[in-house]
N, C-alpha and C positions, 0 to 999 in steps of 0.2 A: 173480328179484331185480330185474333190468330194470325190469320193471311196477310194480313198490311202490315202487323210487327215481322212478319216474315218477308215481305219485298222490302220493306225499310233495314231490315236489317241485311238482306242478302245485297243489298243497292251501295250500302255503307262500307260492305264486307271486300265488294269490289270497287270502289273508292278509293279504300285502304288502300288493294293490293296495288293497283295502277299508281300511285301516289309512290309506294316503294319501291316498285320497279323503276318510273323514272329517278326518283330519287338516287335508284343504284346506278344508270344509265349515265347522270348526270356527274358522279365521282367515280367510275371509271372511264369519261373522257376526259377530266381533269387531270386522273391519274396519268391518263397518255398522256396527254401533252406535256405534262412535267417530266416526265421518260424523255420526252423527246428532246427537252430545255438541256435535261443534262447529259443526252447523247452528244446534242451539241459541245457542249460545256465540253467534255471526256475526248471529242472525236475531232475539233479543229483550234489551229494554234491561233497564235494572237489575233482571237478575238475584238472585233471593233465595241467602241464603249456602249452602242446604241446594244449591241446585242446582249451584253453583259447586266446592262439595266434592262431591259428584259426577263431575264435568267433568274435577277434576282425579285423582282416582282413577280415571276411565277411562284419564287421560292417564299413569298410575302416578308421579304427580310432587304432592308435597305440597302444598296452596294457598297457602303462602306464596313458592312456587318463581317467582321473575322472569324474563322469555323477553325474547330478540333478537328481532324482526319483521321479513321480508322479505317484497318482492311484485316479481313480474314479470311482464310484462305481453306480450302477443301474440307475437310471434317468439324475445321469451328467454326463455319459458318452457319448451321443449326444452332448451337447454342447463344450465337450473336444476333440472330434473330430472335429466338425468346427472350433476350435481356432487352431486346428491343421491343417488344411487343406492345407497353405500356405507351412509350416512350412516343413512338411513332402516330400515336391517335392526339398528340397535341400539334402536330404540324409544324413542329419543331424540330425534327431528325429526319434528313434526306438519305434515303439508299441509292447507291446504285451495281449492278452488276455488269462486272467485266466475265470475260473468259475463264480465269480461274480465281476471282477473288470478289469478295461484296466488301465494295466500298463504303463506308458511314461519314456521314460530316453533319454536324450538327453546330449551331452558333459558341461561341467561348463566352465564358458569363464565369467570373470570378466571383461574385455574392457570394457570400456566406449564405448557406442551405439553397443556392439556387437547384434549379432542376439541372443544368450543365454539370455544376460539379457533383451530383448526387450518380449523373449516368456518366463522367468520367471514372468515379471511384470505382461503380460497377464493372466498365471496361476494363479496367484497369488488371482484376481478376481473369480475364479470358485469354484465351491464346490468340493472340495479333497481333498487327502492327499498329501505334499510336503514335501519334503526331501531337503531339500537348500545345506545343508551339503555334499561335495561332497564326492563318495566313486568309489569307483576304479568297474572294469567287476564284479568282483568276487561276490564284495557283492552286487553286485544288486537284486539278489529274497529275501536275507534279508532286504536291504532299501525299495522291494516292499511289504514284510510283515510287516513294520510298517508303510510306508505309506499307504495300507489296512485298518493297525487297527488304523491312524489316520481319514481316512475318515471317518469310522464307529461312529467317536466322533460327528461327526457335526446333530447340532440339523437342524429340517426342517427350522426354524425361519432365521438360521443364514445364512451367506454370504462369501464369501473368501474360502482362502484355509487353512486348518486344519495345522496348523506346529508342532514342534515340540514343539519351543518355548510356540507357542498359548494350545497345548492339554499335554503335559505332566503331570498337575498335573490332569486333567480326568483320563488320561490313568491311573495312579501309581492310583488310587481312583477306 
């Protein structure tokens, strides 16, 4: 009896593992290919609308869906990631990395105690650029090139996140 609860159980044990492994195999090709949606998205201009509804059904979020933009820049991009950490296993917060800045865009949701406004508030605290301003797929590598050239504003002293409101008159200076 020994032996057969031993092949049942070593038979189960690699079941298991085969079962996890594609499991893993299976969300790191999805993860590529969403890299790649918004390589697109990041790396060519106007965009045709077939591609765009695309992009956003990779993104599982409707094309008319409006995103918050953030971007952090060399040393806060560690701590933009752990504020992200939660965040990101509801598949609701898309990253992306440029050359010197991790992009964030996540959908804009005004409810009272949504998840949006609960990880706006947290951003909010970090050193970056934010975009509050909601804008549509399209412009998001433009709302990441100025929430870019807001993070760029922030001196080392300071604290929070660079807005629009808060850096404009740098920027235009």
């Amino acid at each position: 009896t020994a032996r057969v609860w031993e092949v049942v159980d070593g038979y189960a044990g690699e079941t298991q593992r085969a079962y996890v492994a594609e499991l893993a195999r299976i969300q790191a090709e999805a993860a590529s290919m969403r890299q790649g949606y918004l390589a697109t998205l990041f790396s060519e201009k106007n965009l045709a609308a077939a591609t765009l509804e695309r992009i956003a059904a990779e993104l599982g979020q409707p094309l008319e869906t409006e995103y918050v933009v953030v971007a952090a820049l060399g040393e806060q991009i560690p701590a933009m990631r752990l504020a992200l950490a939660n965040e990101r296993a509801s598949n609701r917060v898309y990253t992306y990395s440029l050359s010197d800045a991790l992009v964030v865009f996540y959908p804009h949701d005004e409810r009272a105690g949504s998840e949006g406004l609960r990880l706006g508030a947290r951003i909010e605290k970090l050193g970056c650029g934010f975009i509050s301003d909601p804008c549509g797929l399209e412009a998001i590598p433009q709302a990441a090139t100025v929430a870019r050239s807001l993070a760029k504003l922030l001196e080392p002293h300071e604290s929070g996140a660079m807005t629009w409101a808060r850096g404009w008159a740098r920027m235009a200076r």
